[in-house]
N, C-alpha and C positions, 0 to 999 in steps of 0.2 A: 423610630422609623414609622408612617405614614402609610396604611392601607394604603394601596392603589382601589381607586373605585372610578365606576361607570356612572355617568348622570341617568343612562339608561337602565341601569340596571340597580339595584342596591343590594348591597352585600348578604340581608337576611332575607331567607326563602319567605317567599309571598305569603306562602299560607301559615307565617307567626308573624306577617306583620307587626297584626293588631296585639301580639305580647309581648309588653315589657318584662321589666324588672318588676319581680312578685311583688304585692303587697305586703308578705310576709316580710321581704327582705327590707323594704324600706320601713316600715314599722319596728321591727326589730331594732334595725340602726339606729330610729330617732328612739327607743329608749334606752341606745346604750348613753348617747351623746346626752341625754336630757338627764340620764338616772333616774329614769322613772321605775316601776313595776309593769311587767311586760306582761299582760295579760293575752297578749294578740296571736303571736304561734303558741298553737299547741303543741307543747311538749312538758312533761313534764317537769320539775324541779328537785326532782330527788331518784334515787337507783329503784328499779324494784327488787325484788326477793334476793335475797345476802345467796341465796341455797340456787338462783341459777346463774347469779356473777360468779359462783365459785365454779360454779360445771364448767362457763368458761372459759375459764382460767386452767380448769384443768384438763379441757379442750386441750388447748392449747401447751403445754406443757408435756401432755402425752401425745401430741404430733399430730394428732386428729385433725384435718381441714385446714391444715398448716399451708398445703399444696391442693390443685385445684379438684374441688367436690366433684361427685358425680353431677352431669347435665341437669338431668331431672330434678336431686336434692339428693342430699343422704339418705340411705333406707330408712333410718330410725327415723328422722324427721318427718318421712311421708307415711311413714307408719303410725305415728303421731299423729298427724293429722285425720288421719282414715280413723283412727279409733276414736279421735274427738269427736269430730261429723257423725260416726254411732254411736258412743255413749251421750252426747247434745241432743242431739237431732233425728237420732234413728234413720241418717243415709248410712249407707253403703259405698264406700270408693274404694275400689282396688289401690293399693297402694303403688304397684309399679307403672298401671298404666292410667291412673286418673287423680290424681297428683300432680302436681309440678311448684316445686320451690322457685321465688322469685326475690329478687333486691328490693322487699318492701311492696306494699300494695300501688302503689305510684307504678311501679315497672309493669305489675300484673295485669292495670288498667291500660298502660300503654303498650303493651304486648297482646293484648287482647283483642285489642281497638285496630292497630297495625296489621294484625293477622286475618281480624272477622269483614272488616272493612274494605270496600271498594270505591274508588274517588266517584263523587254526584252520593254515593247509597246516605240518606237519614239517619240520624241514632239521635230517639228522644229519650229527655234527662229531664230529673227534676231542677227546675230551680229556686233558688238559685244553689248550686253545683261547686262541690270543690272543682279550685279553678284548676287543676291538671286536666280535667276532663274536656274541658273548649281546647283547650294545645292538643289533647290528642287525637281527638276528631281531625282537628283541623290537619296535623302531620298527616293521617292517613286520607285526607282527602275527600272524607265525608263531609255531612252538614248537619249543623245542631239544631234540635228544634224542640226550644224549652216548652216544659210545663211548668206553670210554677206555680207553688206551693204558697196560701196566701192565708193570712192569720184570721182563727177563729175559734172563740169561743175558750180562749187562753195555747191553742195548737196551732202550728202551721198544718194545712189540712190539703189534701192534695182532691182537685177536681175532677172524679172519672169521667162525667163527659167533657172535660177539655182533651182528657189525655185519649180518650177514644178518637175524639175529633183529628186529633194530631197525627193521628196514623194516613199513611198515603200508600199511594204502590211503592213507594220510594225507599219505605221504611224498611231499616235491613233489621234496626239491633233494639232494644231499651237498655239504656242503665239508667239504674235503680240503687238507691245507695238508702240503705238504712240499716240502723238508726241512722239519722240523716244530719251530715253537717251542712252547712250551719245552723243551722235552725232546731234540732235538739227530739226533733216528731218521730217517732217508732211507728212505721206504718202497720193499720190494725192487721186484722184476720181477714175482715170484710174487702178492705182496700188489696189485698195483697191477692184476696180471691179473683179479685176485678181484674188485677192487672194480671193475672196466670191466664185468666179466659181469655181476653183479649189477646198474650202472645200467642195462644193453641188457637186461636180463632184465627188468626192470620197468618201465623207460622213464622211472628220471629223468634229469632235469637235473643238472649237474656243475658247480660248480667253484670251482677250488683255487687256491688260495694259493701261489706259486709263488717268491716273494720271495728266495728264500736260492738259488735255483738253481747259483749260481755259486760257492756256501758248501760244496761237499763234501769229506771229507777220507780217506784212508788206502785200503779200493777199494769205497768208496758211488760209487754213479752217482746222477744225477739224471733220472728217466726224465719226462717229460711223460706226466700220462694222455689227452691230444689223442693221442697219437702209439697211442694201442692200437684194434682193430679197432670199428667202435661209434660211437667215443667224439669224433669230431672235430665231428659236426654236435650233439652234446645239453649242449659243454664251453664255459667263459667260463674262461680263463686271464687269471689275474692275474699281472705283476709288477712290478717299479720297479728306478728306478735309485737309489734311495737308500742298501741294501747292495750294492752291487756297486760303487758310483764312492765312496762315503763322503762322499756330500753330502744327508746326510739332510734337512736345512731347505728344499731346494730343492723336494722334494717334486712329483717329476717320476715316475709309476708309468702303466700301461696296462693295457687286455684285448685278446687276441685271441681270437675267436670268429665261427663261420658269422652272414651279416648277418642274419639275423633276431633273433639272441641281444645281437649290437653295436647292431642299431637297439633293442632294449628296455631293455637298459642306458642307450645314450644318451637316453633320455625321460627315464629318472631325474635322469640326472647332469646334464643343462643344468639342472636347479631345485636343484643346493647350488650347487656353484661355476659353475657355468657352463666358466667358463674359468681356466686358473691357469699359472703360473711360465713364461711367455710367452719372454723371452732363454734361459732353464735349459732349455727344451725344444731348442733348435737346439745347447747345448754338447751334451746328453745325447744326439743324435743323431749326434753324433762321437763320444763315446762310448762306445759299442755297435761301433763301429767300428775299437777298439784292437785293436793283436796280441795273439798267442794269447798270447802274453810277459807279458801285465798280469795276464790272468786265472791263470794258474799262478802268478805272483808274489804273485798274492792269498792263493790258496787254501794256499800253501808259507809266509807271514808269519803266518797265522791259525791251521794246525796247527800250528805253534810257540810262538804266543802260549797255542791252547791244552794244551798239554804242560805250560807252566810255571807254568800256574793249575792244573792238575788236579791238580799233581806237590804244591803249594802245600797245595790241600784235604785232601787226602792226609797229608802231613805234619801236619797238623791235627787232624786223627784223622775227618775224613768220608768216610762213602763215595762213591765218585766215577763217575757213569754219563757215561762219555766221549764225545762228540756225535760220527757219525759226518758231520753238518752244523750250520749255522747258527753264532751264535758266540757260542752259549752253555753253560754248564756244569750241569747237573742233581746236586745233593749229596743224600747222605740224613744228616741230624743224627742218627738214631737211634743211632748209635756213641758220639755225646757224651751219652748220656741223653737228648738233649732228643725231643720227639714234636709240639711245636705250630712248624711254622715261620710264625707271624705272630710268634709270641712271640719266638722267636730274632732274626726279623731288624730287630725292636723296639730291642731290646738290642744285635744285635752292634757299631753305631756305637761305642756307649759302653764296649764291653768291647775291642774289636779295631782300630776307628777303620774300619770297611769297611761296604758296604751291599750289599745283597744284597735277591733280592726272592721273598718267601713263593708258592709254585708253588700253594697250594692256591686263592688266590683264581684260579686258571683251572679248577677242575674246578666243575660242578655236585656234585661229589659231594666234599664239602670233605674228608672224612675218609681219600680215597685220596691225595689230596696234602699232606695234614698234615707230614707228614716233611720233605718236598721243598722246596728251597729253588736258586733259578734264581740262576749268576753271570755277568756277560756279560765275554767278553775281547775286545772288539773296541779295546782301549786301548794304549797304548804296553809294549814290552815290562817297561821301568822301572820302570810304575807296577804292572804284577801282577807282578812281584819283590817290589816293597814291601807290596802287598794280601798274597803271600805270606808274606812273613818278620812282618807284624804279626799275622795271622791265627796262623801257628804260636806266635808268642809270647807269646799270649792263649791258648794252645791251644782258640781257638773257645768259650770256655768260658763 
């Protein structure tokens, strides 16, 4: 049966024209088809901790979130989180009313964005930006207006006077996402200082992407911009347990924010999901509650994984901007000749048996990420030996 369609109209809302099908989705596909090493979404390759697939399972077993959670989240789980944010960070959230469980950091962003947003208002982002963040601007009717993040000195380094410049009367929101994908930058003390005066100076709204928190490596800190002078009643902090426990499917993510920012968010968020991953929310509340032992173990198996991928691109002949978070790798192909990374990571299947994912479909500004091509190591150490050693033997070419 055959849509019925109008020449005048076309079936997808104006403002996702301009998005297709993910990058992630079609990268993915060509390394099922190819059999390549799928380097390009990040997700992991293996369970994380045996001790919270078993919580649940026995979620689940003992009827817990079997039927649908409370609105907000489970007690425990936002209780969890409140005491993370104080023993981390030294905030303070109430647990009932500044708090709110969400279907993954994806929903948290777009519930945020949906809620805070009014169609014409501005919301400046770093680029280049996980791509859900231009759709969800775009859904609620704002306008994006990047800053972006341009390599220096082995960092992508973020320009305070372009991002001051960037401010207008228009300007409603900032998202801020760090550790920062893609590109791998923990922004400092000084930068985060800049950009807390800046929202108090002008009076916007904040907030950021917080996902990889737990992802820093070598001596990045991960500072909360909640945590700077200003900044705790105008911020919506986002993040999930999907990188940190490697249970991404479970899609178990949160905000914490003063309750007037949680009750706006929440108006949005009860009209997608409502409710979601109902037994995953009481393992993820355990959790949050491992010794300090998991999370060093994390972050000491991922600088490692990342050393032997970088070490890999390297031997390949790209340049290599070393993530000081997240777990992923920022290459510049310019060293092999090449300049277009869609067109690279097109071909590398076929030349090298790897997949990789072209960095410029995250910039509005295609041309600045042209070069740049994103590799994820969140994979067994085995299998980026072997991404390595095909990669050098194709010499990427």
């Amino acid at each position: 049966m055959t849509a019925m369609t109008s020449s005048a109209r076309p079936l997808l809302n104006r403002r996702l024209a301009e998005f297709g099908t993910t990058i992630f989705a079609e990268m993915s596909a060509l390394a099922l088809r190819t059999g390549s090493i799928n380097l390009g979404q990040g997700f992991p390759d293996t369970d994380g901790p045996e001790e919270v697939r078993e919580a649940a399972v026995r979620a689940l077993r003992d009827g817990r979130g079997n039927q649908y959670p409370p609105g907000p989240g489970i007690p425990e789980l936002r209780t969890a989180v409140a005491a993370h944010q104080r023993r981390r960070y030294g905030l303070s959230y109430d647990p009932d009313t500044e708090v709110l469980v969400t279907a993954g950091a994806t929903e948290a962003i777009a519930a945020a964005l949906l809620a805070l947003l009014e169609p014409g208002d501005e919301v400046i982002a770093l680029e280049p930006y996980y791509d859900s963040y231009a759709a969800c601007v775009a859904m609620a009717g704002g306008r994006r207006v990047p800053v972006t993040l341009r390599p220096h000195e082995g960092r992508f380094r973020l320009d305070l006077d372009e991002l001051r410049d960037a401010v207008t009367d228009r300007t409603r929101l900032l998202l801020i996402n760090t550790p920062h994908n893609p590109t791998g930058t923990v922004l400092t003390r000084e930068e985060l200082t800049a950009i807390a005066g800046l929202a108090v100076e002008r009076d916007l709204l904040v907030v950021t992407d917080e996902v990889y928190e737990h992802l820093v490596f070598d001596d990045a800190e991960h500072i909360p911009l909640a945590t700077f002078p200003g900044m705790r009643d105008r911020t919506v902090t986002i993040s999930s347990s999907g990188k940190t426990f490697s249970f991404t499917g479970w899609k178990v993510g949160w905000i914490t924010a003063p309750p007037e920012l949680v009750t706006a968010v929440r108006s949005a968020k009860q009209f997608l999901t409502y409710v979601s991953a109902g037994p995953f929310q009481y393992a993820i509340a355990e959790a949050l509650a491992l010794p300090e032992s998991y999370f060093t173990g994390l972050r000491d198996d991922l600088r490692s994984k990342r050393d032997v991928l970088a070490a890999g691109l390297e031997e390949a002949g790209l340049t290599v901007h070393r993530p000081s978070g997240t777990y992923f790798i920022t290459a510049d192909i310019r060293p092999l000749g090449e300049t277009d990374g869609i067109t690279f990571c097109r071909a590398l299947p076929e030349r090298a048996g790897v997949v990789a994912i072209p960095t410029s479909v995250f910039y509005d500004h295609h041309e600045m990420g042209a070069p740049f091509v994103r590799f994820a190591f969140c994979k067994k150490q085995s299998v980026l030996e072997e991404a390595a050693r095909r990669l050098k033997a194709a010499g990427a070419r």
